[in-house]
N, C-alpha and C positions, 0 to 999 in steps of 0.2 A: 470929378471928371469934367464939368466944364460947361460951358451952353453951347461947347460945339458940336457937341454929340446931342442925337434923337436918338430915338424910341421908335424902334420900327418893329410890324408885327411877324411872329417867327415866319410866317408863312412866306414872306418878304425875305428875309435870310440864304444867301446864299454863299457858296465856297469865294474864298477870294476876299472876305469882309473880315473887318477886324473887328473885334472884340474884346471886352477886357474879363479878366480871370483871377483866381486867387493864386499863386504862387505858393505854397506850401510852405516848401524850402526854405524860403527867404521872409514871408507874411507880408507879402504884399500882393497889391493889384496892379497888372501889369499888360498891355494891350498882346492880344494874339492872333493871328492871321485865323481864320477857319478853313481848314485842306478838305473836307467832308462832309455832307449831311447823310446823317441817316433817318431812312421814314420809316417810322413806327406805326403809320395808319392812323388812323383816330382814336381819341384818347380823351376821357372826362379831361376837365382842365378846372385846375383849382388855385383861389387866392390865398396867398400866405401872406404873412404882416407882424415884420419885425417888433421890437422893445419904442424903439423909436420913430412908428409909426411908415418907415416905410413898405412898399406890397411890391409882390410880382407876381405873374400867374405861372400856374408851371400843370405839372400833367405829373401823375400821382408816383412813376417810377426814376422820378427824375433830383439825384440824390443832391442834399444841401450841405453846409460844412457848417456845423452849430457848435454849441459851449461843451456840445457831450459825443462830437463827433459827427463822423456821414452820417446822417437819417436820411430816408425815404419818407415825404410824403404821406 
């Protein structure tokens, strides 16, 4: 993705921001405008961390696309 992009925290997130995403269809990642947030109130928040050493934090209902499919958290 580049050094032109940061890391901003979700709280900071808002409609109008782009983002990038996985693409299914095609397998790739791909930037996407954000049209909506929805608030889910507060929520544990937890680190996951990749084969390759990368992490993100995420919040326990917030699904991921792995080797075996969407999991949850």
């Amino acid at each position: 993705m580049g050094s032109r992009f940061k890391e901003i925290a979700i709280k900071d997130v808002q409609p109008g921001m782009m983002v990038y995403s996985f693409n299914e269809e095609f397998g790739i990642i791909e930037p996407h405008r954000i049209i909506a947030l929805l608030d889910m109130g507060v929520k544990p928040v937890f680190k996951l961390t990749t084969k390759d050493g990368k992490s993100i934090k995420t919040t326990g209902n917030h699904p991921y696309l792995t080797e075996k499919g969407w999991k949850k958290v």
